[in-house]
Every structure is written in C-alpha cells, then in structure tokens.
C-alpha positions in Angstrom: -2.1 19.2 70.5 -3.6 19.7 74.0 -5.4 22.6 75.6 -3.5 25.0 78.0 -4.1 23.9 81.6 -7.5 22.1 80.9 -9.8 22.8 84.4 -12.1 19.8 82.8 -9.0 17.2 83.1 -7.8 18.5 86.4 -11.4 18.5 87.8 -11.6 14.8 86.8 -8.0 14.0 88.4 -9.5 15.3 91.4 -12.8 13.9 90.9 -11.5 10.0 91.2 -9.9 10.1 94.4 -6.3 10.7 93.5 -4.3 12.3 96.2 -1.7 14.3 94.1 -2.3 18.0 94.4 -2.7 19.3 90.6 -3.2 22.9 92.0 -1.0 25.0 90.0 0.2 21.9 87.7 0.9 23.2 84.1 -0.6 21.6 81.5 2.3 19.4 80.8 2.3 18.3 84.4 -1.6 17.7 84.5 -1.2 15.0 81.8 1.7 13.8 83.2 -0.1 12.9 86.5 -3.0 11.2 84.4 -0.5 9.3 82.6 0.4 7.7 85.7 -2.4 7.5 87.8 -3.9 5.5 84.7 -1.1 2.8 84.8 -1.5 2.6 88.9 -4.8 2.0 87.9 -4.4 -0.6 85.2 -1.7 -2.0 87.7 -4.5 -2.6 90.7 -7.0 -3.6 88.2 -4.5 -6.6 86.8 -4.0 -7.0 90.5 -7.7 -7.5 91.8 -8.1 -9.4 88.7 -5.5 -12.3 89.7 -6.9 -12.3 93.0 -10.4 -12.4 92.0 -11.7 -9.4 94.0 -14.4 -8.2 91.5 -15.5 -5.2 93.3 -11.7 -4.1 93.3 -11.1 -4.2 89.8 -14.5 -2.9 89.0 -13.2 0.3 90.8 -9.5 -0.2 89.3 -11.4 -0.4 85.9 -13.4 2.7 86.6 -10.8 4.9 87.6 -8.7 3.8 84.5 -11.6 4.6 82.6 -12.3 8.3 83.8 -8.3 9.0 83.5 -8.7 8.1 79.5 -12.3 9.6 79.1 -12.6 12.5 81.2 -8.7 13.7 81.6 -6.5 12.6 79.0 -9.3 12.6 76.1 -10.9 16.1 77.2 -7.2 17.3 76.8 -6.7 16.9 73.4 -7.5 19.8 70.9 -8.4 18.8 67.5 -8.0 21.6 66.2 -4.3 22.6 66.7 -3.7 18.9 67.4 -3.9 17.4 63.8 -3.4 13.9 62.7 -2.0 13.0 66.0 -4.7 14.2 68.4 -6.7 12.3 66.2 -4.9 9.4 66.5 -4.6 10.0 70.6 -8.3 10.0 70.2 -8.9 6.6 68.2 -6.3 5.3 70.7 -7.7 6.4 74.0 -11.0 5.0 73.1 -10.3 1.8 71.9 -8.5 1.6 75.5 -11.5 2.6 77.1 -13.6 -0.4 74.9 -10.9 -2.7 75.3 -11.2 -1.7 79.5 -14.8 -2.5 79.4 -14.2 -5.7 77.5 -11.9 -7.0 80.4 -14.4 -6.2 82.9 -17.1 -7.9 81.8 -15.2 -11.0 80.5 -12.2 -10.5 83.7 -9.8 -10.6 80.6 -6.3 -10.0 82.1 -5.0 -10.2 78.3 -7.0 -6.7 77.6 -5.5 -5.0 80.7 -2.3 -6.2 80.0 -2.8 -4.6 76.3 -4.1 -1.1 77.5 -0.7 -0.9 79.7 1.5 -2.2 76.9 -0.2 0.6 74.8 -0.3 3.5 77.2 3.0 2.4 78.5 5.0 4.1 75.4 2.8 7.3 75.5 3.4 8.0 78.9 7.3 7.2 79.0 7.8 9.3 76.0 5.2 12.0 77.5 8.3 12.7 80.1 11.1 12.5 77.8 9.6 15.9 76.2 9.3 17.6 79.4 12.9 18.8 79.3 11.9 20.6 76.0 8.6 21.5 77.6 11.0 23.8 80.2 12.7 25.4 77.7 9.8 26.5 75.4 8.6 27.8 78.6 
C-alpha cells in the first residue's frame, strides 16, 4: 500500500515548517507524523477560522493541504496498494477540494468534515503499528 520510506513525503514534512525530525523515521513513522501534523493543521485552521484571522488559516489551510498532496498522497503505491490505495487516493483529494472549498467560502463545516474523515485513518494508522514491529 505505501512506498518504503518515501524521500518525496519526508521532503514535504520538512518542507512545511514542521519541527519533528523525520531523519531516520521508517515509513510507518513518516506517515504517522503526516497524520498528525495534518490534524494540528486542520485544528489551527478551525481555530483562525473562529477568530477570523484570514492570513492564519490561509497558512493552516496550506499546510493541511501539502500534508494530503505532497506527503500522504505521494505515499501511496497503486500498484501493490489495490482497491484501497485507490480509495486513500479518491479520499485524500476530495479532502484537499473540500480544504479549498473552506477557504474561499471560511466554511468551518468543511474543516470540521476533513478532521472527522482523517480522524479514523489516522487513529487506526497507529493501532497497526504494533503489528508493523513485528513484521519488522
């Protein structure tokens, strides 16, 4: 389902200011730390939202945006990944259009559904890492 150690997705962690080392992060790790850098992000967008700071949640937005597109998108291998990179796929980007819908229209009811849908993913994401140690 996802590339081993991707250097695009950690390149793009790095790339949007996040201050969590991913040096040496296995690939199970990397996506990990996407997962929840994206829901800080959706978090400070909602946030900047309700207090009207437009430039903040334009950057909130944007980071949320990279973390789906450029890191958790670029991860997925179509190949191996089947029906449910696939799915991940369809799901990631109607995030990403649903994120650009809230920031043009300051729709708190779009953020608020990207993190109830990303919420799951990333919860379950480190449920499997005890069985990601053991394949190891």
């Amino acid at each position: 389902m996802f590339t081993p150690a991707s250097a695009r997705a950690a390149s793009a962690y790095k790339s949007v200011g996040v201050e969590t080392s991913v040096n040496g992060a296995d690939p199970h790790g990397l996506v990990s730390l996407l997962f929840t850098a994206l829901l800080r992000s959706l978090t400070e967008a909602q946030s900047a939202m309700k207090r009207r700071d437009i430039p903040g949640k334009g950057r909130a937005i944007g980071q949320a945006v990279r973390y789906l597109d450029e890191g958790l998108m670029v991860s997925l291998n179509d190949k191996d990944g089947g029906d449910l990179a696939k799915n991940l796929r369809a799901l990631y980007s109607y995030c990403v259009a649903s994120l650009t819908q809230a920031n043009l229209h300051n729709d708190l009811g779009k953020l608020e559904e990207v993190q109830r849908l990303i919420a799951p993913l990333a919860q379950s994401w480190q449920q499997i890492r005890p069985e990601v140690v053991k394949g190891a």
